[in-house]
N, C-alpha and C positions, 0 to 999 in steps of 0.2 A: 566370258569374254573380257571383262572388267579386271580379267586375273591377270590378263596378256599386258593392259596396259599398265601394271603396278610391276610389272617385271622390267619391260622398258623404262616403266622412270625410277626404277631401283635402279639397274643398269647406268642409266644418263647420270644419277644424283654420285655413283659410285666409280664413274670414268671422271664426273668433275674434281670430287672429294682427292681421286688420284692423280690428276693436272695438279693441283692447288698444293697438295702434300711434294710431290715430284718440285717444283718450285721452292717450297721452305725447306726442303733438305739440298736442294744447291745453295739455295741464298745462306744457309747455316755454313756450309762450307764451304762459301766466300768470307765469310766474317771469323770463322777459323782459320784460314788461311792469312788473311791480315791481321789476326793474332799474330802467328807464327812470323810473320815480315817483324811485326813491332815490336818484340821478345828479341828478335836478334840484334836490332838495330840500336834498341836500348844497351845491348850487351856492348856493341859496339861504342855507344857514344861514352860507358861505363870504363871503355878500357883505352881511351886517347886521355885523361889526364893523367893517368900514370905514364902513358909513354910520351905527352910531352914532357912530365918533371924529367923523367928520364934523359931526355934528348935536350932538355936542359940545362942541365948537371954540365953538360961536355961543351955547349955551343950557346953561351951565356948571352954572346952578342947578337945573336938571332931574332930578336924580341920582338920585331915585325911578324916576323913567320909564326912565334907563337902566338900572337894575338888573332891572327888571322886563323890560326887552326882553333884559337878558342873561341872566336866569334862564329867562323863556320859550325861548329858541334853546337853552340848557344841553340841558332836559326835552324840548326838542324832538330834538335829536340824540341824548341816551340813549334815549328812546322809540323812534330808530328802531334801535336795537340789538338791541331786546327780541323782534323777533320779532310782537306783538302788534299786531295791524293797526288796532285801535279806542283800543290807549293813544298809538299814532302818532300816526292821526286827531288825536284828541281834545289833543295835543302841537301838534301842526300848526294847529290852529285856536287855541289858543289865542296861539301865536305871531304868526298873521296879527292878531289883535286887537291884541298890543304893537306891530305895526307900524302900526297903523293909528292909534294914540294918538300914539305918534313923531313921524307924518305933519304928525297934527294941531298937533302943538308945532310943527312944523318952518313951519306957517304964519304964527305971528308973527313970523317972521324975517324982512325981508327979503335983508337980506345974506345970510342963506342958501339963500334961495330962489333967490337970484342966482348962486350958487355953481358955477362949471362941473364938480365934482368931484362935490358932492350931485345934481347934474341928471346927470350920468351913473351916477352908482349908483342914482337912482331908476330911471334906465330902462333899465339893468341889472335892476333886482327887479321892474321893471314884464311886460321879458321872460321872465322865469325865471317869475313867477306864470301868465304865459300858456303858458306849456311843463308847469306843474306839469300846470294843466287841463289842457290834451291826454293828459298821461302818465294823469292818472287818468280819464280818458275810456277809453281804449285800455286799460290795465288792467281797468277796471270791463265794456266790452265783451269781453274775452277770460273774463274770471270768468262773465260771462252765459253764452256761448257753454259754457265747461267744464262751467260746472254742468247745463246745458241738457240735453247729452251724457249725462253721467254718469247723470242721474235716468231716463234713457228706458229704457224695457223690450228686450229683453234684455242690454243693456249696464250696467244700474245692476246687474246680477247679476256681471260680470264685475269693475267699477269698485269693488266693495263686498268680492271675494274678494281682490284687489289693492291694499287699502286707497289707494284714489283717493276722499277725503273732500271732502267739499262745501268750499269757498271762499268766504272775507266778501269783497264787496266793498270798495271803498275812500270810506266816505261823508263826507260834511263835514254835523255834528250841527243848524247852525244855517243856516236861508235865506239869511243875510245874510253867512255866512260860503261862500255860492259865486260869493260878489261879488270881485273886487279891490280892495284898498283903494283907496280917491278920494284923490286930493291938487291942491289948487288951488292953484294959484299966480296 
């Protein structure tokens, strides 16, 4: 009889061992996934000072706009230090906006719209913004998925003794900020 119950709590020690496990392989693949966010955004913040020298070269008198695009990328790269996934956000979005004024300078130029070096760094930032979205696609899915886990009965008991805390996703504050910036040439 003594055999039945070491089967059960083999069983019980072996469905908890597999809660606990099921847990750390989301939570791993929330923390790879905001890799993957911070890999691009770096790439990102890596390829706006070439395209302001660039877009300076042509619109010398601009010098508010460029300070503004250098202060935005500044706050945006400390914000992503900080750990804080809403002052990131909130760094990030407003970055996308100084590039999006830049954009817009960058249209009365023709000769610089002409530019083979500005047409490849835009489409250099054109890619990198469509990687951000995917990364925070695939982030934002793995946070759903964690938290989904974690709050379910009897697992949010195990999640909550193991301090496995709930996870922000990664949002963007304003509609118009889950657009890419437009540039017309």
């Amino acid at each position: 009889m003594w055999w039945i119950v070491w089967i059960i709590l083999l069983a019980l020690v072996g469905w908890i061992v597999g809660m606990f496990n099921g847990l750390i392989v989301l939570k791993n693949r929330v923390n790879e996934a905001a890799s993957d966010i911070d890999v691009q955004l770096k790439r990102r913040h890596d390829l706006i000072p070439n395209l302001v020298n660039t877009v300076q070269g042509y619109a010398a008198h601009e010098r508010e706009l460029f300070e503004k695009v250098t202060q935005a990328r500044s706050n945006a790269v400390s914000a992503g230090n900080t750990g804080d996934l809403k002052q990131k956000a909130a760094a990030e979005n407003t970055l996308t906006s100084a590039l999006r004024s830049l954009f817009a300078v960058a249209e009365n130029y023709p000769d610089l719209k002409a530019n083979q070096n500005f047409l490849a760094l835009q489409e250099e930032l054109s890619d990198t913004e469509n990687k951000i979205m995917a990364s925070r696609r695939f982030y934002n899915t793995n946070i759903r998925d964690y938290n989904t886990r974690r709050e379910m009965f009897p697992i949010t008991v195990l999640a909550n003794a193991f301090k496995f805390g709930r996870r922000e996703q990664f949002e963007l504050e304003d509609i118009k900020e889950r657009e890419l910036p437009e540039v017309k040439f």
